[in-house]
N, C-alpha and C positions, 0 to 999 in steps of 0.2 A: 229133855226140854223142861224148863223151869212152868210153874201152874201159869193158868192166864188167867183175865176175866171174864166172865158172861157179857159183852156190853148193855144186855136187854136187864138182866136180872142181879147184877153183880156178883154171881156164883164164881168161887174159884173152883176152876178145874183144869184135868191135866190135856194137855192136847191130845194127846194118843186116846182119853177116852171120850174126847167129844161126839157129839150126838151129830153135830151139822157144823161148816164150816159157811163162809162167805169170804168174800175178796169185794174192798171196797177201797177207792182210790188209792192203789198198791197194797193195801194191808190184810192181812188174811185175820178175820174173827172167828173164834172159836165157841161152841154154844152150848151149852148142859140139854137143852132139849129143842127138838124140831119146830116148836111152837116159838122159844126166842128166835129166832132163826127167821120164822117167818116175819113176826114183828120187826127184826131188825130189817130185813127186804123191802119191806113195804115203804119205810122210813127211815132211811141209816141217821141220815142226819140230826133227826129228833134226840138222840141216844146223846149224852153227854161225854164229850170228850172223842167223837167220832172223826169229825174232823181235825180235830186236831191230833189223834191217835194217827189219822192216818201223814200227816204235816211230818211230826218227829219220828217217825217209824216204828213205836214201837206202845206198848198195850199200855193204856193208865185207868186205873181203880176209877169206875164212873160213881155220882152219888148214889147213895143206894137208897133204896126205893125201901118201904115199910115190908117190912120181914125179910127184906132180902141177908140179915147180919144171921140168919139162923146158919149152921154150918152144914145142914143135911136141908133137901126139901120134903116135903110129902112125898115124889112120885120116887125117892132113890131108896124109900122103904116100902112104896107100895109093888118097886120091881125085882124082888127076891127071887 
């Protein structure tokens, strides 16, 4: 399967190593850590490109939020 995006953080990652998944009006989101995850729950709809990700079926690159363009985050060197 091709990378997706974080909708919470805009991290690309690969689905087989996502942390958390969610299913939201048919579409399954894929998440680098359990804490996007829970932010996206709380609020799917907040998330840019949510609804309408889930409209066309399929994953679109949300804005990205301030640090999110870094290509590692803190916690994928703090879990060696």
């Amino acid at each position: 399967m091709a990378m997706v995006t974080d909708p919470v953080c805009g991290m690309e990652i690969d689905p087989k190593d996502a942390a958390a998944t969610s299913d939201y009006q048919g579409t399954t989101y894929y998440f680098c850590a359990v804490a996007c995850k829970e932010r996206f729950d709380a609020e799917p709809a907040k998330f840019p490109g949510a609804a309408k990700e889930a409209a066309a079926g399929a994953l679109a690159r949300p804005s990205m939020t301030e640090g999110a363009s870094q290509s590692r985050r803190w916690w994928q060197f703090w879990r060696r």
